[in-house]
C-alpha atoms as one frame of an Amber mdcrd trajectory, in Angstrom:
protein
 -75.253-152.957 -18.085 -78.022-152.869 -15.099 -78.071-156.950 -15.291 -75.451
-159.361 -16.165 -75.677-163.314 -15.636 -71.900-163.618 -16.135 -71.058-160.898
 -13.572 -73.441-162.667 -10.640 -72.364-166.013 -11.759 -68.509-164.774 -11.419
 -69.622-163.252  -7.618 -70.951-167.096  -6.548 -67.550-168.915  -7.920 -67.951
-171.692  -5.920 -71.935-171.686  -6.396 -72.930-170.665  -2.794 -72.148-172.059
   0.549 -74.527-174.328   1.333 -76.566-174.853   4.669 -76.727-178.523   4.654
 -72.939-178.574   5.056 -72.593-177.661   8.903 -71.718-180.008  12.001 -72.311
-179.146  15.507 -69.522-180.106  18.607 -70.497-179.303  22.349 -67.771-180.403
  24.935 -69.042-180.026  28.774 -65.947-180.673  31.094 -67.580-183.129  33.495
 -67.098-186.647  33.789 -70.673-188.112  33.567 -70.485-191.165  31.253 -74.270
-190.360  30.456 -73.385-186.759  28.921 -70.247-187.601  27.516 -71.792-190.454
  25.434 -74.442-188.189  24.434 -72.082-185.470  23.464 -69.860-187.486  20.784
 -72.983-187.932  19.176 -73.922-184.759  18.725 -71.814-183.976  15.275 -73.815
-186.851  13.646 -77.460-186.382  14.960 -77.903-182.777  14.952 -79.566-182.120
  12.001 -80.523-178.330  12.216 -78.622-175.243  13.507 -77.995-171.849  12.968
 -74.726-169.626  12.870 -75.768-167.056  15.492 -77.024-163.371  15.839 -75.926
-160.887  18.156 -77.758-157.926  18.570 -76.308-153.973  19.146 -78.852-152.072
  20.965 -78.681-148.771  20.343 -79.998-145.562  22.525 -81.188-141.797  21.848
 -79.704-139.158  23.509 -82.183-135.898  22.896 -80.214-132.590  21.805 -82.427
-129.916  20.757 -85.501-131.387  19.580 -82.779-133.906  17.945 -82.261-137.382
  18.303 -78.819-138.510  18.636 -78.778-142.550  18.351 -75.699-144.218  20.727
 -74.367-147.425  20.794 -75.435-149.701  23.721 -75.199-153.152  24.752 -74.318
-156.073  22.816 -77.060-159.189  23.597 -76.782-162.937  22.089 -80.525-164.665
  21.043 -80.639-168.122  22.466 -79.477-170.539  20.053 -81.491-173.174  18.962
 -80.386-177.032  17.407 -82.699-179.929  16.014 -81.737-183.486  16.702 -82.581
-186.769  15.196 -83.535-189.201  18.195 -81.489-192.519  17.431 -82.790-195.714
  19.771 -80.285-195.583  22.388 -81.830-191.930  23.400 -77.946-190.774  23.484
 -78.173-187.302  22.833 -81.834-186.818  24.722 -80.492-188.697  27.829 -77.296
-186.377  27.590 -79.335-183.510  27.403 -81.772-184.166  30.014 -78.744-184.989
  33.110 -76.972-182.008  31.853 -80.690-180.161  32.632 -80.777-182.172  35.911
 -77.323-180.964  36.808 -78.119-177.258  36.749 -81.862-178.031  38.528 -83.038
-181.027  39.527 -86.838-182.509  38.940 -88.193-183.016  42.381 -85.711-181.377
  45.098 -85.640-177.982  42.750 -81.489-178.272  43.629 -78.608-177.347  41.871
 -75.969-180.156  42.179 -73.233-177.698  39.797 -72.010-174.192  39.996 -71.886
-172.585  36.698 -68.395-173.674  35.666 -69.341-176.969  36.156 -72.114-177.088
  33.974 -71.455-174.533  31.453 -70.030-175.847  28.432 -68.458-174.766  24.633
 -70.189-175.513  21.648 -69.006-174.795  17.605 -70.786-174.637  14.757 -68.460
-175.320  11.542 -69.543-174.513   7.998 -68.062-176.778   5.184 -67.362-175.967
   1.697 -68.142-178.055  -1.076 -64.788-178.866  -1.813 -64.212-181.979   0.195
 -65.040-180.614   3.929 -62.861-177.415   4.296 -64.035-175.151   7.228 -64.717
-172.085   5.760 -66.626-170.393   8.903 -66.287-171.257  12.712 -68.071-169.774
  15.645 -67.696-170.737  19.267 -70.249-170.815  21.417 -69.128-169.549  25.571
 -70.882-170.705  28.448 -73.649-172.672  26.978 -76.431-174.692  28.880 -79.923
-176.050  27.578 -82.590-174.284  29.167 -84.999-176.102  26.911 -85.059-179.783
  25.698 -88.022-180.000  23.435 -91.055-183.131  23.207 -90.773-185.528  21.210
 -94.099-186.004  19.436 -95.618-189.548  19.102 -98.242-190.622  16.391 -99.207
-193.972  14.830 -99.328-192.654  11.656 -96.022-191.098  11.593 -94.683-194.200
   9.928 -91.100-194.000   7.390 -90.107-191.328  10.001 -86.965-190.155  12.780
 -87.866-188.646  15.891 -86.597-185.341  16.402 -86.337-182.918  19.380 -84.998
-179.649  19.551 -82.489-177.796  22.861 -82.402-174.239  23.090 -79.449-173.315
  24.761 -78.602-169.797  25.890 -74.797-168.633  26.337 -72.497-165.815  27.179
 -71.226-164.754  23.962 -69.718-166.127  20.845 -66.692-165.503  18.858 -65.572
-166.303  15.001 -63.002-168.450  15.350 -60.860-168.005  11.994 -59.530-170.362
  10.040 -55.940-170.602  11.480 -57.009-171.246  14.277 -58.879-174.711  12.718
C-alpha cells in the first residue's frame, strides 16, 4: 500500500520531538560577577535556539571535459539565540561585558586573549517523557559578535522584551547520551 496512517503513526512512536523542549547552558571561565550572573540565567530566559549546521564544501577537479566533485572544508554558520529581557538586565548586561572584554567601546582594546574570552555553550533537546536528553551538541570557542536592540514602543503593552546574540564558534560536536 502507497499510504498507510498506521505505518507513519508507528514511525513517530513518541509523536515527534518537539522544539519547544530545548534549554541553552553557556559557561565562560572568567570570574566577572557581572557575566557569571548573567550566565546562570541563560537556561531560563533563552527562549529561541537552534541545533546547528555545519556545512561540507565541496570542489571540482576537471578530467576530460568531466567534473569530478571533492570534498573540502568543513565551515560552522554563526549560531543565533533569542532571549527574554527580565528587569534586572542579567543576561543583556552579561552579554554586553563579555562584548567589552573581547573590544572595548571607546579605547577599541582588547582586555582578553582568546582563551580568556572564549567560552562553551550546549544546546539539549528534551523528550516528552519527563525531561530526558535525547540530543546534545556542544558548542567550542564561542563569543557574541552580535547582541541585538531591544525595540521600545508604547503600544507594545502585555509584552517581554527580547534581544537576540549571534555568536560565532570553532566547531561543535554531538555529545551522546552517555556522556549526559
Amino acid at each position: 500500500m502507497a499510504f498507510s496512517i498506521d505505518t507513519f503513526k508507528s514511525a513517530l512512536a513518541l509523536g515527534g520531538a518537539r522544539p519547544s523542549l530545548f534549554e541553552v547552558q553557556i559557561t565562560l571561565n572568567t570570574a566577572d560577577a557581572t557575566i557569571q550572573d548573567g550566565l546562570r540565567k541563560a537556561p531560563f530566559l533563552v527562549k529561541a535556539a537552534s541545533i546547528p549546521a555545519s556545512n561540507l564544501g565541496s570542489f571540482p577537479v576537471p578530467y576530460f571535459g568531466r567534473q569530478i566533485k571533492f570534498a573540502g572544508d568543513r565551515t560552522f554558520d554563526d549560531w543565533q539565540v533569542t532571549v527574554i529581557n527580565d528587569e534586572d538586565f542579567a543576561v543583556r548586561n552579561a552579554m554586553e561585558a563579555w562584548s567589552k572584554i573581547i573590544n572595548s567601546h571607546e579605547p577599541n582594546l582588547a582586555s582578553a586573549r582568546p582563551n580568556g574570552y572564549k567560552a562553551e555553550a550546549i544546546v539539549r533537546q528534551y523528550s516528552k517523557l519527563g525531561g530526558i536528553p535525547i540530543a546534545t551538541y556542544k558548542f567550542i570557542g564561542l563569543y557574541p559578535t552580535v547582541v541585538s536592540d531591544i525595540q521600545l514602543a508604547w503600544e507594545s503593552t502585555d509584552q517581554i522584551e527580547e534581544f537576540g546574540v549571534v555568536f560565532a564558534y570553532d566547531y561543535w560536536e554531538r555529545v551522546n547520551a552517555a556522556g549526559e
